[in-house]
N, C-alpha and C positions, 0 to 999 in steps of 0.2 A: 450669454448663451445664444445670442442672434446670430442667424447664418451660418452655424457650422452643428465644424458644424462640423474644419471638425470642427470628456474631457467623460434632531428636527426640533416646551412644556416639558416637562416629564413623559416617559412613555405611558400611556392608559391602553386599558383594553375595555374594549369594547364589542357588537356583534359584529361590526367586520373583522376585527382582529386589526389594532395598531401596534406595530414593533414595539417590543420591551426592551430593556436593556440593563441586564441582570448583572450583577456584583463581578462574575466568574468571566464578562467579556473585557479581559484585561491585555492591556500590549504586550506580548511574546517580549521576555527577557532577552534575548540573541534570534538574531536573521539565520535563517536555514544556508545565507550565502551572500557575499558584500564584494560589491565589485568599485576600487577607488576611483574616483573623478579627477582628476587634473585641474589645476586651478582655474583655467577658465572655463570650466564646466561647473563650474560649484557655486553661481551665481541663484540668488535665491528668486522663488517665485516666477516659476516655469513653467511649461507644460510638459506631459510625457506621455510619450507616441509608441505606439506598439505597430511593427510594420513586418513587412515579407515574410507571411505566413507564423509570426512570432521569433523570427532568430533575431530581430533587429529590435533596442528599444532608442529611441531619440529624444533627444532633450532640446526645447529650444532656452539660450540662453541670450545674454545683454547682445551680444554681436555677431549670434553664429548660431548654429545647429551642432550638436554633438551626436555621435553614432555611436552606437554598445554594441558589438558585437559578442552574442549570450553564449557564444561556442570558444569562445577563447576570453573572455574579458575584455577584448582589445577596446578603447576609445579614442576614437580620432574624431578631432572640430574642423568644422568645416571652414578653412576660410573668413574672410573678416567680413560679414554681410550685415550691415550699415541698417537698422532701422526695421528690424523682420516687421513684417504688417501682416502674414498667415503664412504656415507651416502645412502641408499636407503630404505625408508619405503615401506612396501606395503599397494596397495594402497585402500583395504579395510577391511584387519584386522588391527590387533593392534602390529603386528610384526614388528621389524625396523633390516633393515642388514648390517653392519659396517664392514668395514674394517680397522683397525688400527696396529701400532704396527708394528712390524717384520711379516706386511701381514699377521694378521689373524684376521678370519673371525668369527662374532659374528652375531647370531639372537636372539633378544633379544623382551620380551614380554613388556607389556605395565606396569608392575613394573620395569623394566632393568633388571632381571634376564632371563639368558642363555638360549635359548629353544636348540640349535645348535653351536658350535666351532670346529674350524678348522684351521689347517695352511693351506695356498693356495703356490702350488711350486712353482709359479712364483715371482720375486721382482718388476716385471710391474705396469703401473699405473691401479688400478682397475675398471672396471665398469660394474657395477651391476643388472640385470635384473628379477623379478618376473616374474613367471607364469601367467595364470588368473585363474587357482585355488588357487593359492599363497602356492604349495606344492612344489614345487622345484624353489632353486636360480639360479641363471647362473652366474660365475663370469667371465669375458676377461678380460686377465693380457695383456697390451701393455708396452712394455718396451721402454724405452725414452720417454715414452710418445707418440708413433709414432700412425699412422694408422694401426698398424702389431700387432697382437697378436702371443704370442708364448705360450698360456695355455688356455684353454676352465676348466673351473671349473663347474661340475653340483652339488649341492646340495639335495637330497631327504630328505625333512622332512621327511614322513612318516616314513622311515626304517632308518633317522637319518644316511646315508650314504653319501659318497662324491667321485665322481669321476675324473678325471683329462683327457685332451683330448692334446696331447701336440704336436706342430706347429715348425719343424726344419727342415728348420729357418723359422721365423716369417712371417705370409701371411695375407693377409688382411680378416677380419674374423667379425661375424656380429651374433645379438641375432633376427631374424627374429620374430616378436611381432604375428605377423598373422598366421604364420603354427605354431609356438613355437618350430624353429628348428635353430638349430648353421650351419650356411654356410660358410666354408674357401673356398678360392679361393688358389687353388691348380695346377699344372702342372700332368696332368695325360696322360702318351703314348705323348710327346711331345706337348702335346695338354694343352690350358686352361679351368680349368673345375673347376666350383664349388662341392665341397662335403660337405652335408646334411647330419646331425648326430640329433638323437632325444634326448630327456629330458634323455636318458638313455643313452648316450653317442656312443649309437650304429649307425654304418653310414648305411646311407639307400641306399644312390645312388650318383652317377656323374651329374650334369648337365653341359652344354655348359651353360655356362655365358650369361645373358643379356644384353644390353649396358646400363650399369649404369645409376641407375636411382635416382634424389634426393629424399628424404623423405619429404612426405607432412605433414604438421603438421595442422589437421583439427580443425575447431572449434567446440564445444561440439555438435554441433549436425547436424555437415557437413556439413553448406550454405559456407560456403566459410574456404579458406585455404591457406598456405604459403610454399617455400621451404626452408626448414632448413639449415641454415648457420653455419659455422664451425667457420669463424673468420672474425675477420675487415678487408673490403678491397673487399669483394665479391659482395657490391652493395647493393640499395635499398631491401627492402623489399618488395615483391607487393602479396596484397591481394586479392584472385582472389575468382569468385566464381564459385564453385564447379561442375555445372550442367552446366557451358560453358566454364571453365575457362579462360576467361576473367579475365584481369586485371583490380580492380575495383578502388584502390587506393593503392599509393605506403608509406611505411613508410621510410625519405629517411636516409641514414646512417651517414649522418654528418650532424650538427645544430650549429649553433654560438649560445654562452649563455652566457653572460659577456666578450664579446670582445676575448673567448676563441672558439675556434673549439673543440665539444662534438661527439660523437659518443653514434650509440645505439651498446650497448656494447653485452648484451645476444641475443638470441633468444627470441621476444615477447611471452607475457603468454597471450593465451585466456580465460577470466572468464569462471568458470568452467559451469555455467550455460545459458548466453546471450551472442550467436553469435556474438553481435553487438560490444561487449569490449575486448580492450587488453591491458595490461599493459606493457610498457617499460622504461629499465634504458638508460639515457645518462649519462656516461662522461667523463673528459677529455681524449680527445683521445691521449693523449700522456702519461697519466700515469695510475696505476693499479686501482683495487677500493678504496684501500686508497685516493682517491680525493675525494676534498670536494667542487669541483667546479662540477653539475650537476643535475639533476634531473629525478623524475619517474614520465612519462607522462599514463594516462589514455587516449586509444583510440577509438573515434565513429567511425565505419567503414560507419554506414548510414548517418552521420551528416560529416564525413569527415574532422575531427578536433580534436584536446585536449580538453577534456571537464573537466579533473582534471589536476592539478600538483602537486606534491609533492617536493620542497627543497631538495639537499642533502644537510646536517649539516657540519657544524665544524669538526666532529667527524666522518665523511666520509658518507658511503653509510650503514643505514638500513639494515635488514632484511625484504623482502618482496613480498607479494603476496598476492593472494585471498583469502577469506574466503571460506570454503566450500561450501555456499549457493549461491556465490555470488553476495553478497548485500553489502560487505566492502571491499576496499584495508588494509591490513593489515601491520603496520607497526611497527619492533621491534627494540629499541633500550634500552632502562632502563626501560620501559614497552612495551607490546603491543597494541598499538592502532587500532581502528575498526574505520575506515573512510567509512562514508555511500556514495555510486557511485550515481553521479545523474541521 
């Protein structure tokens, strides 16, 4: 879950109210609608991206990116890209931005041909940030994987430029979504102070630091919200609502499921459309997503229970998420299936 960025016992209740998970939240016998994959698309244990205002869903697989187009079925793979190290579409044109390869970076149109390339200086782990005009990338290179960035990469479509912000040594560094500015936490006059650099890599100012504060991850249309967890081991999930926040109900981080201890492994996804749903993966929390001991719960936050479940297979853990409308869980493995949300 670090950096992106971009994806429980038994249920008890209690006076917060802990999700249930009643007899009747069973997996939908047939999808509302199955759109098939092409064999290299059908590579298992992927991710799956919902892009350009929902008409687009993408899949990254072993060597490539796959595009779905939801208005006609069509699937086109993008090309042979060697090593994906992060995938970010934006999120409502038809633009998708990859990093692959000996760290470089590709923006690529909704044929897979090149709108933007570039090598990025750093060998860090990458991750990716659009604009909300979706004309400039942001890429943070972390090296080891760490919380420390050692490169700030801007992107300018317009002028088709690319600039580089570089961090020696490595400081803890962040794509602020709100101002749309790059903040390193830096040592300035002995002092700790944040510096704020624009889309154009120019710094603006010094601030004295905040006391760190977790990111809230709202539901589409802010009744209620979460704090963003990094890894297993940080505790329940509690869903609070927005205008008191009060804790309304917790989603809890471990679940027995076949005499196995599961864990909800990502950060839950709110339906892009109905405050009221969230979708989550268990499983086993002792090994990676290659397990095939687990499941993807559908969550009422007003009903306070599993209202779907979803199997993980033989073949591990799907590709999945929301539909753009959200009116299906969507789930990809040899095809796409359209599970209607009750």
């Amino acid at each position: 879950m670090a950096h992106n960025l971009p994806r429980v016992c038994s249920w008890l209740l209690f006076s917060l109210m802990v999700f249930s998970s009643p007899l009747e939240a069973q997996t939908p016998k047939s999808p509302a609608r199955s759109i098939a994959l092409p064999p290299e698309c059908q590579h298992p244990f992927r991710e799956l991206y919902r892009y350009s205002g929902g008409q687009r869903l993408g899949l990254q697989v072993e060597s490539g990116f796959c595009r779905i187009n939801l208005a006609n079925g069509n699937v086109k793979k993008f090309g042979r890209l060697e090593d994906i190290k992060t995938v970010a579409p934006a999120p409502k044109s038809l633009l998708v931005a990859i990093v692959s390869g000996f760290y470089r970076l590709a923006i690529l149109n909704d044929m897979g041909q090149p709108q933007f390339q570039g090598e990025l200086d750093s060998s860090g782990a990458p991750a990716i940030y659009w604009s909300s005009d979706e004309l400039h990338v942001v890429v943070l290179s972390f090296p080891d994987e760490s919380d420390e960035a050692d490169t700030a990469t801007i992107v300018d479509l317009t002028h088709e430029t690319m600039k580089s912000i570089d961090f020696n040594p490595p400081v803890p560094v962040r794509f602020d979504t709100k101002s749309e500015t790059i903040r390193a936490e830096t040592v300035k006059d002995k002092t700790q102070k944040v510096a704020i650099y624009d889309l154009d890599g120019k710094l603006l100012r010094h601030e004295v630091p905040l006391n760190a504060q977790r990111e809230r991850i709202a539901s589409p249309n802010r009744t209620y919200y979460y704090f963003q967890k990094h890894e297993i081991g940080e505790g329940d999930t509690s869903i609070r609502k927005s205008s008191s926040d009060n804790v309304i109900v917790k989603l809890p981080e471990y679940k027995t499921l076949h005499a196995r201890n599961v864990a909800l492994w990502d950060n839950p996804e709110w339906n892009p459309v109905d405050d009221d749903l969230l979708l989550g993966l268990y499983l086993d929390a002792g090994i990676r997503k290659e397990s095939n001991i687990g499941e993807i719960d559908v969550f009422s936050v007003s009903q306070g229970k599993i209202v779907r479940v979803f199997q993980v297979g033989e073949k591990g853990t799907p590709a999945y998420g929301w539909s753009g409308d959200g009116k299906y869980v969507v789930l990809c493995e040899l095809e796409c299936s359209f599970y209607s949300v009750p």
